[in-house]
N, C-alpha and C positions, 0 to 999 in steps of 0.2 A: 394522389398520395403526396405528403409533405416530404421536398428532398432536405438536402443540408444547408444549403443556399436560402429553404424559403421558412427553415426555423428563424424565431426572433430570442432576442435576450430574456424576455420576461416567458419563456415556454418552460415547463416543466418537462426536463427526459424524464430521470425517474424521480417515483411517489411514493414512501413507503408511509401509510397511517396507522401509527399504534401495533406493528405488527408484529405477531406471537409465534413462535412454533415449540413444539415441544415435543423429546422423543424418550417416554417414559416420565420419569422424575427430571429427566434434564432439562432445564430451557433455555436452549439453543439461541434463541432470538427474543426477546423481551418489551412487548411494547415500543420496539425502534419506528420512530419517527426519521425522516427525513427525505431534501429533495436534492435533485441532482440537475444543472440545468447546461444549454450548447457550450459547447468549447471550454468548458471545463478538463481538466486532467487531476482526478482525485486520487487518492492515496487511501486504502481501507487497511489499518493495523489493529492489532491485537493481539494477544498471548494465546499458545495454541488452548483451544477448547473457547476463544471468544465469541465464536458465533460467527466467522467471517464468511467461508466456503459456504454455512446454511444459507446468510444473507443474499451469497450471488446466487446460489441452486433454487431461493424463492425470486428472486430478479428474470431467473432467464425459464422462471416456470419447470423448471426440475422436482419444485418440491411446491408444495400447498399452505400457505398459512394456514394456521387454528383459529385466529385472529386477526381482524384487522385486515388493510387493503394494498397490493400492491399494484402500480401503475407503471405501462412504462410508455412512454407520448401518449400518455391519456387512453391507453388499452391496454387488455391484459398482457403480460406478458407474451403470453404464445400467439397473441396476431401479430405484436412490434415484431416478432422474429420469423413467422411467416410471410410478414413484409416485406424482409430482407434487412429491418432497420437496425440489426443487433448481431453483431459479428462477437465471438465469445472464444476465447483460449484458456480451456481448463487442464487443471492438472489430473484431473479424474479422467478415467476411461482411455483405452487407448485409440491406437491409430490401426487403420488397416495395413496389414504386413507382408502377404503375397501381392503388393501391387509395387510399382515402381512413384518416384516422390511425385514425378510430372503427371503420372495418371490423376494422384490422389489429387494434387492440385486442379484437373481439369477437370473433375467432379465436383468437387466443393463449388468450381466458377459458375460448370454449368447446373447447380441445383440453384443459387443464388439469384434471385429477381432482379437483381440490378447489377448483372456478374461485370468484372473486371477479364479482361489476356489474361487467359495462364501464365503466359511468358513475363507480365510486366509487375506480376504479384509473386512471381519467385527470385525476380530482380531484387523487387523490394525488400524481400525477405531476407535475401543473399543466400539461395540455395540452389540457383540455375545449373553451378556447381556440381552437384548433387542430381539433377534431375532423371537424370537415367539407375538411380542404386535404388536396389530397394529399402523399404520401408525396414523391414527387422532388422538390416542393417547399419541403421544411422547411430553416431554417437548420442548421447543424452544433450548435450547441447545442438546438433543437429536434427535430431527429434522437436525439440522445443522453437525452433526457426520454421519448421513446417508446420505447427501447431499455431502461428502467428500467422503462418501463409493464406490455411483455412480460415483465420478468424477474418482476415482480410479480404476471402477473395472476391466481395461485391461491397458496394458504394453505401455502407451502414454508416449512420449517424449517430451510435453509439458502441465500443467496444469495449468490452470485457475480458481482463485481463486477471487468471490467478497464480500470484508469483511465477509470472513469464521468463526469466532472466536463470534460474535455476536451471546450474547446469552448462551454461553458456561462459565463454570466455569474456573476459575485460575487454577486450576491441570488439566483439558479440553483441557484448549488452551494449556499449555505447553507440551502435551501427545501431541498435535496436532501439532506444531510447531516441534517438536524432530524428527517426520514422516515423515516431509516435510522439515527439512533438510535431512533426508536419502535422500529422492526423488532426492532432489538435487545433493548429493554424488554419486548419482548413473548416472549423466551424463543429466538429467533433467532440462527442463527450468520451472520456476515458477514465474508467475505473479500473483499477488494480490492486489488487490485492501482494504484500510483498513480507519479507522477513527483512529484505534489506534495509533498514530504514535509511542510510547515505540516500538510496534513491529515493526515497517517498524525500525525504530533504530536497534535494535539488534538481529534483522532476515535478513533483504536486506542485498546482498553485492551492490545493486544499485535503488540509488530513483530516481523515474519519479515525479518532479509537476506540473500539469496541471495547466491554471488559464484559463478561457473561452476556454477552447478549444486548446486552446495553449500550449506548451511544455517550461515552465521557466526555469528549472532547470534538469540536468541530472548528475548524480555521486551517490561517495559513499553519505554514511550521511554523514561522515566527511566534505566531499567537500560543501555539500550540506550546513550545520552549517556555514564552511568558506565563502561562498556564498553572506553569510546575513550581514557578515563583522562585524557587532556587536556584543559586548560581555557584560556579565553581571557584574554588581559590587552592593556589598549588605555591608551594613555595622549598627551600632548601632549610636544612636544619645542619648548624654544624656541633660535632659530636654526638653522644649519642642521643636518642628521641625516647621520650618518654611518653609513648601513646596515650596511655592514663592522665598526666594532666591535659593533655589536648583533646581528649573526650569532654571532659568540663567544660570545654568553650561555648559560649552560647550560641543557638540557634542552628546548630550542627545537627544535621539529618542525617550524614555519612561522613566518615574518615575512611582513608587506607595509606599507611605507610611502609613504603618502600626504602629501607637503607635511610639515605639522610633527607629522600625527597617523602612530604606528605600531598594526600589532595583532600580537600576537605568539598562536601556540598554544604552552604548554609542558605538560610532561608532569609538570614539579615547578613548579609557580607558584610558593609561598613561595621555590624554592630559587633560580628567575631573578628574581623582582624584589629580592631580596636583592643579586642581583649586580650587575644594575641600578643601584641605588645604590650599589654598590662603583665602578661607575665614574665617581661626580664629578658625573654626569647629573641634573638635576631633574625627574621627570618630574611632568608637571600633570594633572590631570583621571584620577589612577588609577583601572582599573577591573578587577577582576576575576572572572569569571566561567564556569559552565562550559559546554560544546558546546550549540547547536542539536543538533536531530535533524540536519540537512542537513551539519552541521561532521561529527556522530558520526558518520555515513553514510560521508561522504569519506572520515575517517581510517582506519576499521575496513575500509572494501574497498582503499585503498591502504599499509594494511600488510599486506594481503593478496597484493596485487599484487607488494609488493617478496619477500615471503618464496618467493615462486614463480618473481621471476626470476633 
């Protein structure tokens, strides 16, 4: 059996070819292509109904293509994870709740082929804390740390993560995130699925965004922001603003003004605040700069949205 050590750079973890699912009239997943490969830490976004949770439910063999092929280290689904090689933190389904945290933990270890100490995977998790309360008992952020515990508790060379972080406090997720990049340091591929986009930002070294099912966008954030091709410009207005001629401005995709501050998206910066000053206007405090991940997000699934209606 291949460990994590004796993956190479050019190995495909996961393979998805042209693949389809559909439930009724709806299609969940749309001819998505793509590959996933070691030491990666990816980011999978999208608006709810994008097809994400189906994506991972056919990744970890919960669900069946219509279409198409999915692979994960070059086997189906369900031997990578009978292999041990695919540790999974989902928001679906719960946990066992008449047991105690450190039971459930030394179950998960010892079904796992390649198990991990109980003791050193609730370390990790930051739940040793906890280990004697039970299960029905845990907060919703202490719920979601032993949910991370299980995905972890043996030596998988890929894990799956759907919106982990939910739930959990700011020192939580960061304890949580520092983890997972070791995981990754260590030769590891990491998929996640998130709303947070800060962290798909400055966790991914690559965003996936879905829109119906579809694959719009792949790269860094960076690429992903360049993507959007819009950038932002924020500036001061003194007296009163007159929305209306600042709608005119060329290559304006968005405005919103606030009192005397406006913020505008354009698609040609140089060529609006040129115009800007074409009309008379002083603007104070200029600023220009280009999309968040969360702006590039917006923009890239609502030009999507208009091209389809």
């Amino acid at each position: 059996m291949t460990t994590t050590a004796e993956t190479t750079a050019t190995d495909t973890v996961v393979g998805f070819d042209q693949v389809t699912k559909t439930y009724g009239n709806v299609r969940a997943v749309d001819g998505l292509t793509l590959a996933l490969h070691p030491g990666e830490t990816v980011a999978l976004l999208g608006p709810n109904g994008a097809g994400k949770s189906t994506t991972l439910d056919l990744l970890l063999g919960l669900k069946h293509a219509d279409s198409g092929t999915v692979s994960v280290f070059g086997t189906s689904p369900r031997e990578a994870i009978v292999n041990g090689r695919v540790g999974a933190m989902l928001q679906s389904g719960g946990l066992m709740e008449e047991v105690t945290v450190a039971e459930l933990v030394r179950l998960a270890c010892d079904l796992h082929p390649k198990r991990y100490k109980a003791a050193d995977v609730m370390a990790r998790a930051g739940i040793s804390q906890i280990a004697d309360r039970k299960v029905n008992k845990l907060s919703g952020g202490q719920a979601q740390r032993v949910r991370f515990a299980l995905a972890t508790a043996g030596d998988s060379d890929l894990i799956v993560l759907d919106e982990p972080t939910t739930g959990m406090d700011v020192s939580a997720r960061q304890a949580f995130w520092a983890t997972m990049r070791e995981q990754a340091d260590q030769g590891r591929t990491v998929l996640f699925a998130t709303h947070y986009l800060e962290e798909a930002d400055a966790i991914a070294d690559r965003v996936l965004v879905l829109h119906r099912g579809r694959l719009l966008a792949d790269g860094t954030a960076a690429e992903i922001k360049a993507k959007a091709g819009a950038r932002r410009i924020s500036f001061d207005l003194e007296g009163a603003v007159d929305e209306a001629v600042l709608t005119g401005l060329p290559f304006l995709t968005s405005i919103d003004v606030s009192g005397q501050t406006v913020r505008i998206q354009s698609a040609d910066a140089d060529a609006t605040v040129h115009a800007l000053y074409g009309l008379g206007v002083y603007p104070r405090n200029l600023e220009v700069a280009g999309l968040g991940l969360e702006q590039a997000f917006v923009a890239i699934t609502e030009a999507e949205e208009a091209k389809q209606s």
